[in-house]
C-alpha positions as CSV (number, residue, x, y, z in Angstrom):
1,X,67.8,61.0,381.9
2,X,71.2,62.1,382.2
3,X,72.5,58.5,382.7
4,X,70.8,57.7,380.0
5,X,72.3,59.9,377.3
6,X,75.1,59.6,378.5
7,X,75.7,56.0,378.6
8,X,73.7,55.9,374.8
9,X,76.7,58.4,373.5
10,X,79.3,56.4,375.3
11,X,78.4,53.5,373.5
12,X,79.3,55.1,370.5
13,X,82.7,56.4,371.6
14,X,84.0,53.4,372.9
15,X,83.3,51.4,369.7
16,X,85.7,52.6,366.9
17,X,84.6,50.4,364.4
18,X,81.3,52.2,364.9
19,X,82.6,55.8,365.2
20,X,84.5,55.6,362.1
21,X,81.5,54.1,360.2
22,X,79.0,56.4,361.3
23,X,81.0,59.4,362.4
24,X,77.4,61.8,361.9
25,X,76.0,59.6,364.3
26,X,78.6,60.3,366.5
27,X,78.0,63.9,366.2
28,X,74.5,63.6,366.8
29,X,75.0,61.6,370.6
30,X,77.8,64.2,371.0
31,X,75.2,67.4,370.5
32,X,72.7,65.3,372.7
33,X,75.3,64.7,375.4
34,X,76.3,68.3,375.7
35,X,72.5,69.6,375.5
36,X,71.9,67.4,378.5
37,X,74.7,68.5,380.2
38,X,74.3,72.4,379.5
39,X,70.2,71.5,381.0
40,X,71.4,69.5,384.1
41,X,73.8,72.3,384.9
42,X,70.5,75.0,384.7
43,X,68.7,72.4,386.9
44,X,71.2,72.6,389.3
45,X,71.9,76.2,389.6
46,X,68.3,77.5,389.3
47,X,65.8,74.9,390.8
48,X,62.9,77.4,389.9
49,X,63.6,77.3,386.0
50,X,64.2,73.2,386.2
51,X,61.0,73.2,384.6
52,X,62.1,75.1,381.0
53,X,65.2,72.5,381.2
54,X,62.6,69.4,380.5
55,X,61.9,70.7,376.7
56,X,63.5,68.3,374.3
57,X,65.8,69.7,372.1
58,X,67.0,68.3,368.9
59,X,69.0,68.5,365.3
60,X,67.1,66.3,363.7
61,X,68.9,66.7,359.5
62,X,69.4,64.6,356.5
63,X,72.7,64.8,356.4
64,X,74.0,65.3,359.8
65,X,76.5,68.3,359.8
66,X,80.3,67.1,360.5
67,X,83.1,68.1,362.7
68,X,80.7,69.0,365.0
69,X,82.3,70.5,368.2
70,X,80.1,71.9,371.7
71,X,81.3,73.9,374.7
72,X,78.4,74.3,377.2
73,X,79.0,76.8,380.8
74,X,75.8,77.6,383.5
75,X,74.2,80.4,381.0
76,X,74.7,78.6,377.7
77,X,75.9,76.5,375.0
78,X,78.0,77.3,372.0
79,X,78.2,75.0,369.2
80,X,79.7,74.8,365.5
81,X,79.6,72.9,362.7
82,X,80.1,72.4,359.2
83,X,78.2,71.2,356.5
84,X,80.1,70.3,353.0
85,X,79.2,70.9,349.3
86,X,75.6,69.3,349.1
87,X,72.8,69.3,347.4
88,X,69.8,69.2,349.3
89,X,69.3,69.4,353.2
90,X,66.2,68.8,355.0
91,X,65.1,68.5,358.5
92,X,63.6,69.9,361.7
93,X,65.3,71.8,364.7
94,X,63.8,72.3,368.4
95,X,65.5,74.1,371.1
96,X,64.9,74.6,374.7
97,X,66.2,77.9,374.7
98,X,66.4,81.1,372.9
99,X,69.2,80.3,370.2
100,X,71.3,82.5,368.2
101,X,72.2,81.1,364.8
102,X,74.7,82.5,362.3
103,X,76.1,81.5,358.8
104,X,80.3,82.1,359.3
105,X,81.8,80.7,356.1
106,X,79.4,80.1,352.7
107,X,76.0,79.8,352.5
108,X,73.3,77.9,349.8
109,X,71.8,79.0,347.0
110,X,68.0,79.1,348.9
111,X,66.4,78.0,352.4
112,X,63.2,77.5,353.1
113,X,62.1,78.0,356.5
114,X,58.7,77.2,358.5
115,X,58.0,78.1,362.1
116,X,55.2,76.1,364.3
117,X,55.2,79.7,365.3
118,X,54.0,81.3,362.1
119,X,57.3,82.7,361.1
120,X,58.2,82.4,357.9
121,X,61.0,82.3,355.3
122,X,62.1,81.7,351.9
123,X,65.4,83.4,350.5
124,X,69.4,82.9,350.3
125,X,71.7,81.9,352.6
126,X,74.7,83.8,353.2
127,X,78.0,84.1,355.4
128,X,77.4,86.8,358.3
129,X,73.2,85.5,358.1
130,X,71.8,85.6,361.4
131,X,68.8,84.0,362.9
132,X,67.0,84.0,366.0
133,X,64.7,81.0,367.2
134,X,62.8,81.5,370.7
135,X,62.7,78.8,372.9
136,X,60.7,75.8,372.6
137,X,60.2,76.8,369.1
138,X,60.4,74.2,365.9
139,X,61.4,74.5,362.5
140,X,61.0,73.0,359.8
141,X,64.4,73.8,357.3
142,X,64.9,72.8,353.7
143,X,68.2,74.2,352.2
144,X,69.4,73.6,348.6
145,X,72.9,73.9,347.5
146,X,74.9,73.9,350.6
147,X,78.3,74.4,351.3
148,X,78.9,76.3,354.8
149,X,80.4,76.4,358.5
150,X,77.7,78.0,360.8
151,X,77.6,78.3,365.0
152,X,75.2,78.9,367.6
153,X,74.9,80.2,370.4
154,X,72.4,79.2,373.3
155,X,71.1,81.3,376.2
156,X,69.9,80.9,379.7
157,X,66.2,82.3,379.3
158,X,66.1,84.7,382.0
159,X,68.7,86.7,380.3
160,X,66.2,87.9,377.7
161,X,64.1,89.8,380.7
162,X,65.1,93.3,382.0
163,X,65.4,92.9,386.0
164,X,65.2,95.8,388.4
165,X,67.6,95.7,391.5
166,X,65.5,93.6,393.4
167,X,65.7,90.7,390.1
168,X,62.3,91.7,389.4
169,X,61.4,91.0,385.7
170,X,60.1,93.2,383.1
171,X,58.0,90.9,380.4
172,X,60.0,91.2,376.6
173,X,58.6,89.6,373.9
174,X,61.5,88.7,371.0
175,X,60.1,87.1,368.0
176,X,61.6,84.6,365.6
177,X,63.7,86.1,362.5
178,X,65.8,84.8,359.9
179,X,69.3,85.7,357.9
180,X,69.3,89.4,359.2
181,X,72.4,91.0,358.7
182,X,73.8,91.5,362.2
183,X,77.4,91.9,361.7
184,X,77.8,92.2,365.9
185,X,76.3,89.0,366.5
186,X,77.9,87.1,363.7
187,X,81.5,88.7,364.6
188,X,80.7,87.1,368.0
189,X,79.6,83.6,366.9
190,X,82.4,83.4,364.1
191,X,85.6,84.3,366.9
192,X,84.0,81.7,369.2
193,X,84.1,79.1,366.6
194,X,87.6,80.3,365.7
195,X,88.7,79.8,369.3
196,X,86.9,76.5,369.8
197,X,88.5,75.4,366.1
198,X,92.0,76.3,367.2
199,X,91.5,74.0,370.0
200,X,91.5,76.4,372.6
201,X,89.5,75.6,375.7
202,X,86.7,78.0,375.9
203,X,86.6,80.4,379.0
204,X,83.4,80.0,381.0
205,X,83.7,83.8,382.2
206,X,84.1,85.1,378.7
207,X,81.3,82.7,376.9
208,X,79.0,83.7,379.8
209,X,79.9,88.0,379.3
210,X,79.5,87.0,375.6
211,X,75.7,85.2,376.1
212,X,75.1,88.5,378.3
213,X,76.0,90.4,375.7
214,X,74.6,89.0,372.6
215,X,70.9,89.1,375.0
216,X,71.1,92.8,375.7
217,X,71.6,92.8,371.8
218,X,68.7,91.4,371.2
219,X,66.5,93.3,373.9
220,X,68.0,96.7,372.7
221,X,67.5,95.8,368.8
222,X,64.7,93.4,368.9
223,X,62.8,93.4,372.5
224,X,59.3,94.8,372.4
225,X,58.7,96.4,375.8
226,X,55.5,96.3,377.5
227,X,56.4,99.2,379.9
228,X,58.7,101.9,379.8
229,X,62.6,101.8,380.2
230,X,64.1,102.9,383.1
231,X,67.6,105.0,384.1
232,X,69.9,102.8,385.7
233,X,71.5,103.9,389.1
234,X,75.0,103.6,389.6
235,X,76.0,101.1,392.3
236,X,76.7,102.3,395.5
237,X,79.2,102.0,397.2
238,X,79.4,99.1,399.9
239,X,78.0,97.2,396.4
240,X,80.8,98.2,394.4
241,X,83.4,97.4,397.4
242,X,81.8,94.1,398.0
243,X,81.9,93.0,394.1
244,X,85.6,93.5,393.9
245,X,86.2,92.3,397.0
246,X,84.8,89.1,395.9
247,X,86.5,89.1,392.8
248,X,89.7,89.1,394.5
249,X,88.7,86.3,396.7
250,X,88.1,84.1,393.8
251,X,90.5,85.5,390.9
252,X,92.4,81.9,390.7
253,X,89.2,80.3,390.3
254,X,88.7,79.5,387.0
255,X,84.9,78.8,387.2
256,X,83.9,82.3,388.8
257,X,80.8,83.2,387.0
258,X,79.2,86.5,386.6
259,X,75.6,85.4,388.2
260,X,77.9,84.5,391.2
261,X,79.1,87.7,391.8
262,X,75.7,89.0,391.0
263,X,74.0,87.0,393.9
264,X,77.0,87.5,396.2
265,X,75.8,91.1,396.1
266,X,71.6,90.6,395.8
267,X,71.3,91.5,392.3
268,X,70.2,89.6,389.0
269,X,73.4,89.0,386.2
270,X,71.9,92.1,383.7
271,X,71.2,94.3,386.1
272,X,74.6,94.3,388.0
273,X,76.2,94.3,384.3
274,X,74.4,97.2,383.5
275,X,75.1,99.1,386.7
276,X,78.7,97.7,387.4
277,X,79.2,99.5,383.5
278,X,77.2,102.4,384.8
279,X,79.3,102.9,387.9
280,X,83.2,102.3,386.6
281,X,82.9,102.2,382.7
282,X,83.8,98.9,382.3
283,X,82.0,95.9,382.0
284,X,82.7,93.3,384.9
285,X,84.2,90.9,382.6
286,X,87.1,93.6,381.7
287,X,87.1,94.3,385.7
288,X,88.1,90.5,386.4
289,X,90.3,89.9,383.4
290,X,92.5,93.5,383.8
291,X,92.4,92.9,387.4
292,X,93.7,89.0,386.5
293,X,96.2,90.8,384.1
294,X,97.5,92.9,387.0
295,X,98.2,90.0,389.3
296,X,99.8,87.8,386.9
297,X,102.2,91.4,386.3
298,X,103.0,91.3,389.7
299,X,103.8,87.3,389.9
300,X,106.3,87.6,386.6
301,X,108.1,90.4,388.3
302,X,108.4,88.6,391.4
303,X,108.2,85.1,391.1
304,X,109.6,81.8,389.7
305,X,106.8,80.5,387.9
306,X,106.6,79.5,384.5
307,X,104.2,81.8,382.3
308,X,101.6,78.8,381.9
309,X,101.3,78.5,386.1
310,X,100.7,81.9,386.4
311,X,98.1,82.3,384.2
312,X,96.3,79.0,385.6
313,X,97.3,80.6,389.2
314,X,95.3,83.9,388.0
315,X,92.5,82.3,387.1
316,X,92.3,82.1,383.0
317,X,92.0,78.9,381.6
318,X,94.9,78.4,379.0
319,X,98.1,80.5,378.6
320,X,97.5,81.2,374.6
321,X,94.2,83.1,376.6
322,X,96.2,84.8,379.0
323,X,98.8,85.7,376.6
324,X,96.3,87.6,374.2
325,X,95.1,89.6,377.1
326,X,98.0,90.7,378.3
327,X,99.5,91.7,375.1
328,X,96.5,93.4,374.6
329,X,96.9,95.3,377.5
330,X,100.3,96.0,378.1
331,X,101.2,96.1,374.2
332,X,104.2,93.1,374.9
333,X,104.0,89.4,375.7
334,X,104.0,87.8,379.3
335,X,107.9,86.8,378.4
336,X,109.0,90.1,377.2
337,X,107.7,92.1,380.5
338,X,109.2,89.8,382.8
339,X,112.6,90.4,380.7
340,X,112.2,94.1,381.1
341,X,111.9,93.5,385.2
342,X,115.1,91.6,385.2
């Protein structure tokens, strides 16, 4: 299957005369392709959820959305798009996973929405509108009116359960919603489609602490418990010494994940997020990129390299990345501390 969509959107990409004819169509193979890959990446990883990976998922819209652009990782997908001044929109949208929509720029003057669920919705559109759409769901969308740029975001579906230490599930139920006002989760969608606009490769690490996050959103705000929440413990200690022990084995590797740190130590992604926080009061996404930080301060003071091999050597992805987070925190640029060691 993977072939297969992938040699159906190559044979759009390698004809120009067709690309620049059709360029929605292009879009449309594009979203397709990256789908496929985000699902054969799951299949890969977690052999026991292959199953959830078979759901077709699809954008199916008259018109297509334009300057469509995708970045998938192991626990997710993003993708952003934008869709100019028109009149009417209508179509239907199925996804194999639980998807967080937003509304970044503009809106339309009214959206109809119906659920195979039972959810329904009839109301404005707005910029900061979020919506939520469980997995395997389908909608069917008419919008009037529209002028916007929206993103999504799409989540592995084990990251919507609670697990114990031992990865052991706790059943949540999240049901469907549409255009709350969630100004966390549209902050988070609207700077990923900034960074992806800008051009700026995407961090796997920091989209996959993002998806994390946005889920314990959702389970905190949203999730309906069927039993009762329990205290996290702290770590303890040979699991704390073995995490960062792990991290500095792999801190140049730009593909170190959370839920392989997670499994390096027994435990399921949320739960060692939860009790890595509990235990140091940081999350272990700013445990790997302070302790990056503090590696690549070391390098500059004592090495030759130029600013964009040490951020590659330390493990972030581009040196605009690297650069904001060292700014951040050490309050002056890569360039500027190594000046001050001179």
């Amino acid at each position: 299957m993977l072939r297969e969509i992938g040699a159906e959107w190559l044979s759009v990409a390698r004809d120009p005369d067709r690309s620049q004819r059709d360029p929605d169509l292009m879009a449309a193979k594009r979203f397709r392709w990256a789908r496929a890959c985000y699902s054969e990446g799951l299949r890969r990883q977690e052999p026991a959820k292959a199953a959830m990976t078979d759901q077709s998922a699809s954008r199916d819209f008259d018109p297509h959305a334009e300057s469509w652009r995708s970045f998938a990782w192991p626990g997710g997908c993003f993708d952003t798009a934008v869709r100019p001044l028109t009149s009417s929109v209508e179509g239907r949208i199925t996804l194999s996973h639980p998807t967080i929509m937003a509304v970044v720029e503009g809106g339309c003057g009214s959206i109809e929405v119906i659920s195979d669920c039972g959810h329904r919705y009839h109301g404005a559109d707005f910029a900061g509108a979020v919506s939520f759409i469980p997995a395997g769901a389908t909608r069917s969308i008419k919008m009037r009116d529209v002028q916007s740029k929206w993103a999504s975001l799409s989540i592995r579906p084990d990251l919507l359960n609670l697990s114990d230490e031992r990865g052991a599930s706790e059943p949540q139920q999240l049901r469907p919603f549409t255009n709350r006002n969630e100004p966390f989760l549209a902050g988070m969608l609207a700077e990923l489609r900034r960074l992806r606009c800008e051009g700026e490769r995407l961090d796997s690490l920091y989209c996959e602490a993002m998806a994390l996050s946005a889920a314990h959103y959702l389970l905190g705000r949203y999730g309906e418990r069927t039993t009762p929440a329990s205290p996290v413990a702290p770590l303890p200690g040979w699991r704390l010494r073995r995490v960062k022990d792990y991290v500095t084995a792999h801190l140049g590797d730009q593909e170190l994940h959370l839920n392989d740190i997670a499994a390096s130590v027994g435990l399921s992604t949320g739960f060692l997020h939860r009790a890595f926080r509990q235990t140091t009061g940081e999350t272990p996404l700013g445990y790997i990129q302070r302790t990056r930080v503090e590696e690549a301060m070391r390098l500059l003071a004592s090495q030759n390299l130029t600013i964009a091999e040490i951020a590659m050597k330390v493990g972030f992805c581009s040196p605009s990345h690297f650069a904001r987070l060292f700014r951040r925190q050490n309050g002056m640029t890569p360039s500027q501390y190594r000046n001050g060691k001179k």
